[in-house]
PALOMAR-624343 format. One record per residue (C-alpha): residue number from 0; residue in three letters; x, z, y. Coordinates in steps of 0.001 Angstrom, whole numbers, plus 500000, padded with zeros to 6 digits. Layout:
# PALOMAR-624343
NUM | ALA | X | Z | Y
...
***
This chain:
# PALOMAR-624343
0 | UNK | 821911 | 848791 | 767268
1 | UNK | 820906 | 850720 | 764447
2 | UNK | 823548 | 850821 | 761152
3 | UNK | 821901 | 851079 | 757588
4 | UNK | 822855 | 853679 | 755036
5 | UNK | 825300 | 852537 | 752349
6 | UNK | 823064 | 852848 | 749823
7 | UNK | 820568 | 850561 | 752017
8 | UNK | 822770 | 847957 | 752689
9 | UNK | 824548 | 847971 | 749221
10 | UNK | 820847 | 847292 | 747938
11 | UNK | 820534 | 844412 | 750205
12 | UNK | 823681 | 842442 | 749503
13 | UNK | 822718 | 843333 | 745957
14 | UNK | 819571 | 841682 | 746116
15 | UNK | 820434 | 838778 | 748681
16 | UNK | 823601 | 838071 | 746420
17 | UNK | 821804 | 838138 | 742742
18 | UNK | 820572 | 834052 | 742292
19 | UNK | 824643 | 833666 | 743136
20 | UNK | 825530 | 836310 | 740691
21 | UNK | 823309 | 835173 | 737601
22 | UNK | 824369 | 831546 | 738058
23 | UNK | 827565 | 830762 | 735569
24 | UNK | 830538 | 830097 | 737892
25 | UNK | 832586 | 826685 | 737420
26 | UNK | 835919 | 827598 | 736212
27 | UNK | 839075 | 827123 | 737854
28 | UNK | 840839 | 826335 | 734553
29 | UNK | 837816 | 823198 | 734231
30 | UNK | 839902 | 820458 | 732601
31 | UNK | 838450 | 817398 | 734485
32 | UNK | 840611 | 814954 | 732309
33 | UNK | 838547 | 816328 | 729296
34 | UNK | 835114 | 816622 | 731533
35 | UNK | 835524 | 812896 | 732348
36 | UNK | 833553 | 810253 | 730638
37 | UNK | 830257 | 809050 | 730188
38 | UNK | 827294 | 811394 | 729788
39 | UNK | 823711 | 810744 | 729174
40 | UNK | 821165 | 813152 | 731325
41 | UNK | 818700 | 814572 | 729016
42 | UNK | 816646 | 816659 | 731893
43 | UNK | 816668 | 817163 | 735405
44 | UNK | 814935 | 819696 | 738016
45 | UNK | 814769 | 819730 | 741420
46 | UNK | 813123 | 821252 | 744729
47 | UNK | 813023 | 817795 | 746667
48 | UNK | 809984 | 815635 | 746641
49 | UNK | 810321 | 812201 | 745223
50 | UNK | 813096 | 813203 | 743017
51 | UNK | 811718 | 813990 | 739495
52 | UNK | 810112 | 810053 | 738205
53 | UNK | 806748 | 810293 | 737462
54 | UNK | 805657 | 810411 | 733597
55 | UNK | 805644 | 806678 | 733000
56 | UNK | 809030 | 806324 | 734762
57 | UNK | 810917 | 808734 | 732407
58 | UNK | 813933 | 807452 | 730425
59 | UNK | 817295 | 809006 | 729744
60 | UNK | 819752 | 809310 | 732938
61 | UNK | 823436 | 808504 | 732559
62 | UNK | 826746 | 809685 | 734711
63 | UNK | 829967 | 808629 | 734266
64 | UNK | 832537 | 810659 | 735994
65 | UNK | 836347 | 809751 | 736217
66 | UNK | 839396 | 811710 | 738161
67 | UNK | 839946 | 809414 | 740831
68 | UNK | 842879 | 810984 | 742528
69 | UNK | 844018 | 814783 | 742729
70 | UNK | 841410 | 816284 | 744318
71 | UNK | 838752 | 813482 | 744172
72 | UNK | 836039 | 812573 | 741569
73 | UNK | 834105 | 809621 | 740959
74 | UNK | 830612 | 809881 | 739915
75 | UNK | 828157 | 806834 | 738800
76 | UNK | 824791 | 808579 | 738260
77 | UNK | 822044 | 805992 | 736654
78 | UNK | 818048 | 806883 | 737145
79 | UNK | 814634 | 805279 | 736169
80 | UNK | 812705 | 805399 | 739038
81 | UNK | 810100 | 803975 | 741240
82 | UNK | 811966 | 801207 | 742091
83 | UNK | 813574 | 800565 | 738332
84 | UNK | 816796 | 801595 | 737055
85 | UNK | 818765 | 802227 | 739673
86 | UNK | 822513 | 803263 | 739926
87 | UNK | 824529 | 805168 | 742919
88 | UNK | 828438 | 805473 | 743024
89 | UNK | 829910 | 808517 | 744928
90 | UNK | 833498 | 809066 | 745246
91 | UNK | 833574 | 813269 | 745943
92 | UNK | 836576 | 814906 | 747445
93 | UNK | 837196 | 819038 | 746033
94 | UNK | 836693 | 821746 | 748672
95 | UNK | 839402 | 823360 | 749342
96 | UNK | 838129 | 826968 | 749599
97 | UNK | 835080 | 826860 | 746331
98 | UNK | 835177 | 825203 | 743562
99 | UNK | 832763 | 822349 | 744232
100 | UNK | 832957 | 818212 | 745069
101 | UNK | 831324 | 817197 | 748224
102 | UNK | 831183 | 813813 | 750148
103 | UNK | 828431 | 814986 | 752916
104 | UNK | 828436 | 811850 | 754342
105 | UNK | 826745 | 810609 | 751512
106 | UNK | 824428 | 813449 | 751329
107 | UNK | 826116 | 815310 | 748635
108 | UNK | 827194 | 818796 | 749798
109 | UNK | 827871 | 820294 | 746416
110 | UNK | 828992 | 819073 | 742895
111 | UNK | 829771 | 821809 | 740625
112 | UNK | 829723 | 821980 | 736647
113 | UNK | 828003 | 825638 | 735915
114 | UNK | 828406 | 825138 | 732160
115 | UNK | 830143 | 822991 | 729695
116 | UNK | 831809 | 823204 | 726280
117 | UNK | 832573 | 819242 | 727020
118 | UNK | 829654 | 818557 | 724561
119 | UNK | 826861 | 818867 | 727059
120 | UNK | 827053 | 820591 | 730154
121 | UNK | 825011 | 821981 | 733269
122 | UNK | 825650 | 820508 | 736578
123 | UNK | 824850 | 821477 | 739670
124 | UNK | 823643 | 819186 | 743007
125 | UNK | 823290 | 820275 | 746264
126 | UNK | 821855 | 817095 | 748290
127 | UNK | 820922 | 817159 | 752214
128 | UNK | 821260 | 816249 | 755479
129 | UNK | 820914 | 817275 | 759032
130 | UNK | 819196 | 820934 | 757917
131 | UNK | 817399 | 819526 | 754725
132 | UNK | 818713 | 820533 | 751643
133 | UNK | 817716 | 819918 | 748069
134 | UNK | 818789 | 821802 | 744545
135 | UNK | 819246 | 819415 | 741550
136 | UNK | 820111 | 820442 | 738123
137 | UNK | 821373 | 817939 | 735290
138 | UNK | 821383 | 818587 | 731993
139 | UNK | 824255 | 816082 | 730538
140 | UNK | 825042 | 815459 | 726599
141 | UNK | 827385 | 812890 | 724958
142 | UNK | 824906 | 812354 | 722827
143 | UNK | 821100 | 811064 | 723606
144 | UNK | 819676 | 814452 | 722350
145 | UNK | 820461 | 817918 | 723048
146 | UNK | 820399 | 820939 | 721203
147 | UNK | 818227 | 823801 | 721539
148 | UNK | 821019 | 826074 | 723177
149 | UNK | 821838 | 823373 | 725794
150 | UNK | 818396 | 823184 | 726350
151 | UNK | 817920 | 827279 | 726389
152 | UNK | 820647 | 827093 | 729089
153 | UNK | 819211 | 824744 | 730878
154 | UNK | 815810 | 826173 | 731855
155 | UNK | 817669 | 829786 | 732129
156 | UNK | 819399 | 828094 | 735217
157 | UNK | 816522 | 826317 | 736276
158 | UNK | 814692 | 829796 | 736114
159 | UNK | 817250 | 831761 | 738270
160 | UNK | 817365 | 829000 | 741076
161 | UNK | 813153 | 828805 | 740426
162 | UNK | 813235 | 825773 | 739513
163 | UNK | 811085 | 825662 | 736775
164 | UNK | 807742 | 823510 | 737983
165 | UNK | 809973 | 820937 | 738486
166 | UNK | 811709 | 819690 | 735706
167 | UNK | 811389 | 816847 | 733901
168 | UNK | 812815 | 816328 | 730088
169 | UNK | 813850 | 812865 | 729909
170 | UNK | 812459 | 810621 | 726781
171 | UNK | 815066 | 809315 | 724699
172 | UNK | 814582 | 805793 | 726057
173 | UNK | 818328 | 804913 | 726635
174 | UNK | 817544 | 801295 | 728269
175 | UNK | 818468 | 802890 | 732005
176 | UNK | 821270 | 804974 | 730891
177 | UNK | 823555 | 802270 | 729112
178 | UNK | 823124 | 800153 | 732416
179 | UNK | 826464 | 802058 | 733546
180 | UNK | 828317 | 802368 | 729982
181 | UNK | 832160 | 801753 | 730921
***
């Protein structure tokens, strides 16, 4: 077996590490309590097929997310879809190694905010089973709009995971959204 240079092999951990390095990292010191709530989605991208709703399916998204126990979230996310508005309840349990909320056997493998100032926020969705995986970025906002920051954010994040051909800014039709008010 051949060994690589240093330089070599610090260039490719460099280069296979750098989508993980530009993404923002959830902090440790995320208050949950204060993350909690109800949140509209204002955009969403994804790699998976079937997951953006076509153009004359597109209305505002909602989540509501609550600290169920110590270590486990609850998360309501509301879409407009094929098939109507439609609603799906996860109850995620914290990894105990990353920072990320995971309940695999409901296909989840990864909940993570990236960004947040508790105003709107970027979260992060890894979906899949048996192999199949699937990225899914949510733009949330207390508020039915979001500003052009948020939004800047946003499709930076989509960019680095190359996600941009697939994202879909939501309308601000909030029929489908304030199906799941609490």
């Amino acid at each position: 077996m051949r060994l690589l240079p240093v330089p070599v092999l610090a260039l490719v951990l460099a280069v296979g590490s750098q989508e993980q390095e530009l993404l923002p990292r959830e902090s440790h010191s995320l208050n949950w309590s204060k993350f909690s709530g109800f949140w509209y989605i204002l955009a969403i991208a994804s790699d998976a097929r079937g997951l953006l709703p076509g153009r004359d399916k597109r209305k505002l998204g909602a989540s509501v997310v609550k600290v169920h126990t110590t270590g486990q979230l609850k998360v309501v996310l509301a879409f407009n879809g094929a098939r109507g508005c439609q609603a799906h309840s996860l109850m995620l349990r914290k990894d105990r190694k990353k920072a990320v909320f995971r309940n695999t056997l409901k296909g989840v493998r990864g909940f993570r905010v990236l960004s947040t100032d508790y105003h709107e926020g970027v979260v992060d969705m890894r979906l899949g089973r048996a192999g199949q995986t699937a990225k899914m970025l949510l733009l949330f906002s207390r508020q039915s709009t979001s500003s052009f920051l948020s939004m800047k954010k946003f499709m930076d994040i989509c960019e680095t995971l190359k996600l941009t051909n697939r994202v879909a800014v939501l309308p601000k039709d909030a029929s489908c959204a304030h199906t799941v008010l609490p």
